[in-house]
ROBAKE-242982 format. One record per residue (C-alpha): x, y, z negated; residue in three letters; residue number from 1. Coordinates in Angstrom, 1 decimal, decimal comma. Each point is the difference from the previous one (the first is absolute). Layout:
N
c1; c2; c3; aa; i
X; Y; Z; ALA; NUM
...
END
This chain:
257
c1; c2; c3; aa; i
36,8; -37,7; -57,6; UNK; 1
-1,7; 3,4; 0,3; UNK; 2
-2,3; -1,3; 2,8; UNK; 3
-1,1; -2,8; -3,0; UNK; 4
-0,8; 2,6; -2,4; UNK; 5
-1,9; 2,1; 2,0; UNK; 6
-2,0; -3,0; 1,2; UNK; 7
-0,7; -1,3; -2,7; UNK; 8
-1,0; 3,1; -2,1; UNK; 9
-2,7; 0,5; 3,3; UNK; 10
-1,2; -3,5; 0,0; UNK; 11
-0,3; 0,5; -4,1; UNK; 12
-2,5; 3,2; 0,6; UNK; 13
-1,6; -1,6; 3,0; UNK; 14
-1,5; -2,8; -1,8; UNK; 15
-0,3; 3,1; -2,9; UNK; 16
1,9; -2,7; -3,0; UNK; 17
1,9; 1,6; -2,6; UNK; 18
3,8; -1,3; -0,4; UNK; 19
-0,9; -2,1; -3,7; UNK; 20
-2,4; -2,1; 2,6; UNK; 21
2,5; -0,6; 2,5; UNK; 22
2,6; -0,7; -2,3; UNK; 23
-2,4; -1,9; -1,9; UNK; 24
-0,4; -2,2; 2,7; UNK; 25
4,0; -0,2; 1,2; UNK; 26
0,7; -0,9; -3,9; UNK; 27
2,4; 2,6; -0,2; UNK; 28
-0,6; 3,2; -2,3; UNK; 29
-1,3; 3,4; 1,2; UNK; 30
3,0; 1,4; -0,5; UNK; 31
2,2; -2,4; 1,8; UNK; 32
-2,7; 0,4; 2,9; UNK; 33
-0,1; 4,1; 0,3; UNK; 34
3,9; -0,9; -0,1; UNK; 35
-1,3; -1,3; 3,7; UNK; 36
-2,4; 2,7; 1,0; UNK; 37
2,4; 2,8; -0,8; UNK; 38
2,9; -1,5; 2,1; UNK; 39
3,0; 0,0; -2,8; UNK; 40
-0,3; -3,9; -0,6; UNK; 41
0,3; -2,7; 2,6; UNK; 42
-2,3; -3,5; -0,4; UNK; 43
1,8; -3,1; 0,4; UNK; 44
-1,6; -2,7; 2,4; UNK; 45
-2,5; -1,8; -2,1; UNK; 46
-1,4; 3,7; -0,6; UNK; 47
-0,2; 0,7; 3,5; UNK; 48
-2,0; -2,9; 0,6; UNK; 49
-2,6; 0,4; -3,1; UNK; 50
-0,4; 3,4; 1,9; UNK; 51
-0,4; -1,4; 3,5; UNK; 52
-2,6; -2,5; -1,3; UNK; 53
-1,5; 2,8; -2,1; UNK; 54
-0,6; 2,6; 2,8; UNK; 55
-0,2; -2,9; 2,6; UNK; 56
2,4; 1,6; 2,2; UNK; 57
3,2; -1,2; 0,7; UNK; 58
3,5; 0,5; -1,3; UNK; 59
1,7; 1,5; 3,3; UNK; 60
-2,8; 2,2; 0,0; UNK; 61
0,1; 1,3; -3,1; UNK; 62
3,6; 0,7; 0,0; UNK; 63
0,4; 1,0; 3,4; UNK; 64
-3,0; 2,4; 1,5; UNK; 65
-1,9; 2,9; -1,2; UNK; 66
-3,2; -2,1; -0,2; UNK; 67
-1,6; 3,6; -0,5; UNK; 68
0,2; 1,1; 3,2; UNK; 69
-0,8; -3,6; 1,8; UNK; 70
-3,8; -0,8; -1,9; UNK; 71
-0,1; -3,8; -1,0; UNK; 72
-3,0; -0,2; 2,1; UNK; 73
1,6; 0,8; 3,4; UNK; 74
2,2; -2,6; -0,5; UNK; 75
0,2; -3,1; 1,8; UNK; 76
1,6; -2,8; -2,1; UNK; 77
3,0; -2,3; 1,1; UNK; 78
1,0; -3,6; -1,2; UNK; 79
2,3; -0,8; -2,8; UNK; 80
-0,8; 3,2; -1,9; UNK; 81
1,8; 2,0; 2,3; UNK; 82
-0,6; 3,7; 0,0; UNK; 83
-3,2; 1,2; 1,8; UNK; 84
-0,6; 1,3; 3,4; UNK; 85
-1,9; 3,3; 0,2; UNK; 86
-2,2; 0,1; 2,9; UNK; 87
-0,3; 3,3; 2,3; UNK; 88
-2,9; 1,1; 1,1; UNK; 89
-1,0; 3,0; 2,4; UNK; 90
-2,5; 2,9; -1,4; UNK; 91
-2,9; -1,8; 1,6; UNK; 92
1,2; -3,4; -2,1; UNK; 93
1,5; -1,7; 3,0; UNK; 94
2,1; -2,3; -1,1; UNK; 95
3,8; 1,1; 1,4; UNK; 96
2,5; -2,6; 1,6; UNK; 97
3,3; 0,8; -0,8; UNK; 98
2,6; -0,2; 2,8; UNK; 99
4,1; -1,2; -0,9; UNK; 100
1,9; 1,8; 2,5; UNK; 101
2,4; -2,2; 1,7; UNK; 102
3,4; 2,0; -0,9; UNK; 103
-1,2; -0,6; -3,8; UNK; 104
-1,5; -3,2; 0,1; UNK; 105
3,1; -1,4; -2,4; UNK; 106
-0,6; 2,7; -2,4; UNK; 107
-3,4; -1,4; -0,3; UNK; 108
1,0; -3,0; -2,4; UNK; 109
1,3; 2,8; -1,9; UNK; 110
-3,2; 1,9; -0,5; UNK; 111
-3,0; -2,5; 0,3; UNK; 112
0,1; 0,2; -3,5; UNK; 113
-0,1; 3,7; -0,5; UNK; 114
-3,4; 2,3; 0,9; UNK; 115
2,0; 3,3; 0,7; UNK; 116
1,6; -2,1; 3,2; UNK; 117
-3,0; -1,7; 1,1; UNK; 118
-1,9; 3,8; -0,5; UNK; 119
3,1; 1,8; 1,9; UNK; 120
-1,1; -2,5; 3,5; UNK; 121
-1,9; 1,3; 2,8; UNK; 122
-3,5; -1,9; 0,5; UNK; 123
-2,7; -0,7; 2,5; UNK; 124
-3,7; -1,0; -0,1; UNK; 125
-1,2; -2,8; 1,7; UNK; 126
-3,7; -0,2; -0,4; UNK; 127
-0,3; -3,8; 0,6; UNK; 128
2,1; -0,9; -2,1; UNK; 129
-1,8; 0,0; -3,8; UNK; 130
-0,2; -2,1; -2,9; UNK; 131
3,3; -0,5; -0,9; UNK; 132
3,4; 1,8; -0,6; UNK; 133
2,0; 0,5; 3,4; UNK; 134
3,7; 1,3; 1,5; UNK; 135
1,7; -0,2; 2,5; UNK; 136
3,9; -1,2; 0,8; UNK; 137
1,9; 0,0; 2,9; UNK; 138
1,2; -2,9; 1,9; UNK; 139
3,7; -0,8; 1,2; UNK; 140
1,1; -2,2; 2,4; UNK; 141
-1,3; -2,7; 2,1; UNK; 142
-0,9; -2,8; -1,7; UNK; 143
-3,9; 0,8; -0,6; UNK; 144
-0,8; 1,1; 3,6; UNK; 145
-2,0; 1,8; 1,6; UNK; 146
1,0; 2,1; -2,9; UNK; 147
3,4; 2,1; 0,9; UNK; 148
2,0; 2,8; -1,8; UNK; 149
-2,7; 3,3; -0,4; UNK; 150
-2,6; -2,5; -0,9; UNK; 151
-2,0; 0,3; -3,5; UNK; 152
-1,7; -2,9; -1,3; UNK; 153
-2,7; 1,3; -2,7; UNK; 154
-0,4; -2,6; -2,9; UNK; 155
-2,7; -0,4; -2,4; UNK; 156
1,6; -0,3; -3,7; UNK; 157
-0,9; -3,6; -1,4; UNK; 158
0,2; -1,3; -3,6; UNK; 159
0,4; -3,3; 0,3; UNK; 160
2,0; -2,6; 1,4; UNK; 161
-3,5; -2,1; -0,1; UNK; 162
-1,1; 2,6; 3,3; UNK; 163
3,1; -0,9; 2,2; UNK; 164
-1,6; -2,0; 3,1; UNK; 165
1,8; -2,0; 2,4; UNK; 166
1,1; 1,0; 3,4; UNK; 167
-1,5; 3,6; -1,6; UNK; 168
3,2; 2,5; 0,5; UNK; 169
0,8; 2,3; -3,0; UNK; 170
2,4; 2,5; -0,9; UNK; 171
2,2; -0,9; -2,5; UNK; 172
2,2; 2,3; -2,8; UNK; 173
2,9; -2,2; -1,0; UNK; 174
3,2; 1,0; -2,0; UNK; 175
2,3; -1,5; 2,5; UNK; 176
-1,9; 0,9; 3,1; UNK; 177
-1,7; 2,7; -0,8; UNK; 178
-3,1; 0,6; 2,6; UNK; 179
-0,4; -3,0; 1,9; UNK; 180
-3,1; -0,5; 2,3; UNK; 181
-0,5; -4,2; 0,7; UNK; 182
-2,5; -2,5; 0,1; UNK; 183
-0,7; -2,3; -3,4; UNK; 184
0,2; -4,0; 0,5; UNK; 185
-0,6; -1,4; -3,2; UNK; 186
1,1; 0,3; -3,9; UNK; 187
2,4; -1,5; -2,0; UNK; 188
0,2; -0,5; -3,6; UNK; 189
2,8; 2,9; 0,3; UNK; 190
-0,5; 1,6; 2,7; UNK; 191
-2,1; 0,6; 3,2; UNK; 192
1,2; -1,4; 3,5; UNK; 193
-0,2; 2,8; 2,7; UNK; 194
0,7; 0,1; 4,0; UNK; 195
0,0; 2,4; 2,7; UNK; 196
-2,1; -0,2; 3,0; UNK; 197
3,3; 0,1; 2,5; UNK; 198
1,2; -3,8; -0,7; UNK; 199
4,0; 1,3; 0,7; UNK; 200
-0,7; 0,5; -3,7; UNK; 201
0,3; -2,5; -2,7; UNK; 202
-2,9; -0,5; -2,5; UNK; 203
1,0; 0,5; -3,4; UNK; 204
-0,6; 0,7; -3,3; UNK; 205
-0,7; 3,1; -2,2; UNK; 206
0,6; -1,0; -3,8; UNK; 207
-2,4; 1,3; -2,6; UNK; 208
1,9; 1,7; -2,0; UNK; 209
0,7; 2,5; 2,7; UNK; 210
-3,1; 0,7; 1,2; UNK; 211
-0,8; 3,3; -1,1; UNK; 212
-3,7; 0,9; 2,2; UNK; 213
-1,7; -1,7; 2,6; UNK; 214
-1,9; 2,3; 2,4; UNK; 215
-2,6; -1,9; 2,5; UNK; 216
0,0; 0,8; 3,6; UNK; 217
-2,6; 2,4; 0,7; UNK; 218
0,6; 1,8; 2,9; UNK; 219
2,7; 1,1; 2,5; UNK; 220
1,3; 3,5; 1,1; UNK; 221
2,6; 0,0; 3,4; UNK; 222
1,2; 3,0; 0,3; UNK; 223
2,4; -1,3; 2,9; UNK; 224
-1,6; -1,5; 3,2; UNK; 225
1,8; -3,5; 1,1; UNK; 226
1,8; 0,4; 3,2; UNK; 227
-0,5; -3,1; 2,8; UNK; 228
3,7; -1,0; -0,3; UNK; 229
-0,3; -0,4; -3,7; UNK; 230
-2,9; -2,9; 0,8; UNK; 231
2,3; -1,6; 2,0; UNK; 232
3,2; 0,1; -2,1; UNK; 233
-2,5; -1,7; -2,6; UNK; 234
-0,8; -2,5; 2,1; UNK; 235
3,3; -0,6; 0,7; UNK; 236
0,7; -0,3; -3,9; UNK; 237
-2,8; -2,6; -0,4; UNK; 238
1,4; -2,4; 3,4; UNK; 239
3,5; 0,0; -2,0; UNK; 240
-2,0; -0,7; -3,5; UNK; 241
-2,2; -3,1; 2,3; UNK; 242
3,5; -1,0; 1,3; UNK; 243
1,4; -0,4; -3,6; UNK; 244
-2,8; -1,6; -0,8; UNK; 245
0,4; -2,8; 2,6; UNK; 246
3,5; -0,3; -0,5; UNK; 247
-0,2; -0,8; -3,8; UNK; 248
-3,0; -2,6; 1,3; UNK; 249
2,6; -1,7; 2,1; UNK; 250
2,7; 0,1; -2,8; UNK; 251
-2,5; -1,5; -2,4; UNK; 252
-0,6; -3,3; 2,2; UNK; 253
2,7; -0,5; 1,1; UNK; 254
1,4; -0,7; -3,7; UNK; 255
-3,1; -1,8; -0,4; UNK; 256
0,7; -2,3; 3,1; UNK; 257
END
C-alpha cells in the first residue's frame, strides 16, 4: 500500500487540505487517517472508497500507480472506474499512437492497466488522425481479410458500448480472446454478437463481462504485400464456404418436403 500513501499524501497537498479536513470528511479521526498517509496502517474497503469518491479517482489507481509521475490531467478515463490511460504525446504535443508488438500482444491484457507498460511501447504519429485516443494491434490469421499476419489495425479508444455501430469493425480486448479484430452485429442484454468478414467463420458472441476495451477501426498498416496466389487460395476458401452454404439449403428442404 506504499503507492496509496504516497498518493494520497500528494493528492492531500495538491488540493492544499489539511488531514483534520480530509478525515473530517471520511468520518474517521486525524489520527486514524495520518495512520494512511504515513503507510503503517492499511484502510479496509469502505475506506478506500470514501477516498476514491473524495479525490474522484479510482481505487486501482490509487493503490496501484504513482499518480505523481502520470498528472491527472493527461489521463484519459476508462469505463467502470477502471484505472486511467495516460496519453503520450511528442514535444510539439502530437498526440503519440502506441504500437503492441506482435510477439507481446498477450502480454498486453497484462499491462493495459499499468502506465509504465503502455510508456515502455514504441509509438508513431499519424497527423490525420486527432481527436481521440489511438493504438494500434496486430492482426492474426485469416479471417478478417485483406488483413494478414504483419498487419496493424490502429483503433480509436471508445467509452461506450452506446458508440458500437453495426457492420463498423472494432478491435476487441477480451479475457478469453484477448486481441480480437471483428465486425459488431448487434447487442444483447449480455453480450454483443460479432462476425468476421471471411463467412468460413461462425458469428458469435462476446459476453459483457469479458470485454475489457473496445478500440474502433481507424486505419490500417501492411507491412507485408499480398502475393497473387494468396487471392486465389481465398477464393478458393469462399467457393467451399458458397458450397456449404448450398448444401445445408438442400438439407433444409428436403426435411421440409
Amino acid at each position: 500500500m506504499s503507492k496509496l500513501s504516497d498518493n494520497i499524501r500528494f493528492l492531500r497537498a495538491r488540493k492544499e487540505l489539511s488531514q483534520q479536513k480530509i478525515a473530517e470528511a471520511l468520518m474517521i479521526s486525524r489520527i486514524r487517517y495520518a495512520k494512511y498517509e504515513d503507510g503503517t496502517s492499511e484502510p479496509p474497503v469502505e475506506i478506500l472508497l470514501r477516498l476514491s469518491k473524495y479525490f474522484g479517482v479510482s481505487i486501482d489507481l490509487l493503490v496501484s500507480v504513482d499518480i505523481r509521475k502520470y498528472p491527472l490531467e493527461d489521463m484519459l478515463n476508462l469505463s467502470s472506474n477502471r484505472i486511467l490511460i495516460p496519453i503520450t504525446v511528442d514535444t510539439s504535443g502530437q498526440n503519440q499512437i502506441e504500437i503492441i508488438p506482435q510477439k507481446a500482444s498477450m502480454g498486453y491484457l497484462h499491462g493495459y492497466g499499468d502506465p509504465e507498460y503502455i510508456e515502455s511501447l514504441q509509438t508513431i504519429s499519424l497527423p490525420f488522425l486527432r481527436n481521440g485516443k489511438f493504438r494500434a494491434f496486430p492482426a492474426y490469421g485469416d479471417s478478417m481479410p485483406p488483413y494478414k499476419d504483419g498487419t496493424y489495425i490502429v483503433g480509436r479508444y471508445i467509452e461506450n458500448l452506446s458508440e458500437l455501430k453495426t457492420d463498423k469493425t472494432y478491435i476487441f480486448i477480451t479475457t478469453n480472446d484477448g486481441i480480437t479484430y471483428k465486425r459488431f452485429q448487434f447487442n444483447e442484454a449480455d453480450g454483443i454478437c460479432v462476425k468476421s468478414d471471411n463467412n468460413f467463420y461462425e458469428p458469435y458472441k462476446i459476453p459483457l463481462d469479458d470485454i475489457k476495451e473496445i478500440w474502433e477501426f481507424a486505419c490500417s498498416i501492411s507491412t507485408e504485400e499480398y502475393e497473387p496466389e494468396e487471392f486465389s487460395q481465398h477464393n478458393i476458401q469462399q467457393l467451399f464456404v458458397e458450397i456449404k452454404k448450398d448444401l445445408n439449403k438442400i438439407n433444409t428442404d428436403s426435411i421440409k418436403n
